[in-house]
C-alpha positions in Angstrom: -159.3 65.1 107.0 -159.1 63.1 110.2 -161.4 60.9 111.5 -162.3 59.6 115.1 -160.9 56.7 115.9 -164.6 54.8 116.6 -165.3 55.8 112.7 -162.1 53.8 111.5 -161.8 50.8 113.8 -165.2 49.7 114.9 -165.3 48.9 118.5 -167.4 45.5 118.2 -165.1 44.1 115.6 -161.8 42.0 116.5 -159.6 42.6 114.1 -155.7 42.9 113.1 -154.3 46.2 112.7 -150.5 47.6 111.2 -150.1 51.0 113.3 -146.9 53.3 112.4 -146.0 55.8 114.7 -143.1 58.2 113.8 -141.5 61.1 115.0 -141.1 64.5 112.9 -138.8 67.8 112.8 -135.9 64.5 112.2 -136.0 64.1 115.6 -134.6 60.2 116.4 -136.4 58.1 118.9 -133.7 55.5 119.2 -130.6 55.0 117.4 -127.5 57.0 117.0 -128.4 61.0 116.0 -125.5 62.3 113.7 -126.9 65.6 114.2 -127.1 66.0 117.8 -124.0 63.5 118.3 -126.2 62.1 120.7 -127.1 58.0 121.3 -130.7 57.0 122.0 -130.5 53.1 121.5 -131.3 53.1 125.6 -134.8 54.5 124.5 -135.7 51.3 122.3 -135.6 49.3 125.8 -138.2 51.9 126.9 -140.8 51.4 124.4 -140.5 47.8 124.3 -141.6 47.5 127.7 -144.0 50.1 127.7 -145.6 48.1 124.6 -145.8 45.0 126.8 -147.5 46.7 129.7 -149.9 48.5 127.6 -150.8 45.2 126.1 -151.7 43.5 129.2 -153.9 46.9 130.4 -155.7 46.4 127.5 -157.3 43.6 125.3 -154.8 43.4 122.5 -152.0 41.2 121.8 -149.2 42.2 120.3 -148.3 39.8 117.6 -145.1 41.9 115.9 -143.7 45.3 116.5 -140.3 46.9 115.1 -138.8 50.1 116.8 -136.6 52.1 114.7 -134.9 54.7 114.9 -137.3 57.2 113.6 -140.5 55.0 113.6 -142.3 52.5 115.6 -144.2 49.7 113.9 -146.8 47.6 115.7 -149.3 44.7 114.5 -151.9 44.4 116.8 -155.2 41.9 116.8 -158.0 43.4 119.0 -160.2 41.2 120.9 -163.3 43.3 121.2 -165.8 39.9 122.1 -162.7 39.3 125.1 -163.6 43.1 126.3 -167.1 42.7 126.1 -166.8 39.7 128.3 -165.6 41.7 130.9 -167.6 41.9 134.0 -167.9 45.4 136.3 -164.6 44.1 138.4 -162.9 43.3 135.8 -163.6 46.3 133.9 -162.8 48.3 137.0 -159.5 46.1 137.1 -158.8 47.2 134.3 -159.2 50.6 134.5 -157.0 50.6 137.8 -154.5 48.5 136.0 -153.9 51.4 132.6 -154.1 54.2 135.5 -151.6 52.2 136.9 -149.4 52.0 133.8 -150.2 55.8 133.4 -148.7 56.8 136.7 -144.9 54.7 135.9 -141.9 56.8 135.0 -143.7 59.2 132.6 -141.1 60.1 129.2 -140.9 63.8 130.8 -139.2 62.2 134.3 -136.9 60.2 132.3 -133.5 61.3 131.0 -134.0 62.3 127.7 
């Protein structure tokens, strides 16, 4: 049964995580699909930097990540007492800093 996110990874703990992502219905996120005949290595590029800019919105470093071509691995360490630090401008920084990330080429605008 699923569980909120605040129930598994306590928000006042740092801590190093291994989060998989993958796709379903064998749909490929990069790599080439023999089913579709179709090419999505350009994708990998696309995740990769999206990884890097949702890093620096956030306080996590990324310390390994593998994108394949049906999965996406990531190894994260969260630095909760680096958040809590934050002050109200730099919280608000922040917050205008992910919107910002938001609001970049969205997947849906892209070539897919």
């Amino acid at each position: 049964m699923p569980q909120a996110r605040e129930r598994t990874v306590p928000t006042n703990c740092s801590g190093y995580y291994h989060c998989v992502s993958r796709c379903v219905r064998r749909a490929w996120l990069c790599g080439y699909d023999k089913v579709n005949d179709k090419n999505y290595d350009y994708r990998r590029q696309w995740v990769e930097d999206r990884l890097m800019a949702l890093a620096e919105a956030y306080s996590v470093s990324i310390y390994a990540y593998a994108v394949m071509s049906n999965h996406l691995h990531v190894v994260v360490k969260v630095d909760a007492v680096a958040a809590q630090d934050w002050s109200g401008g730099e919280a608000t920084y922040m917050d205008v800093r992910q919107n910002a990330v938001s609001q970049e080429t969205r997947p849906l605008q892209r070539q897919l």
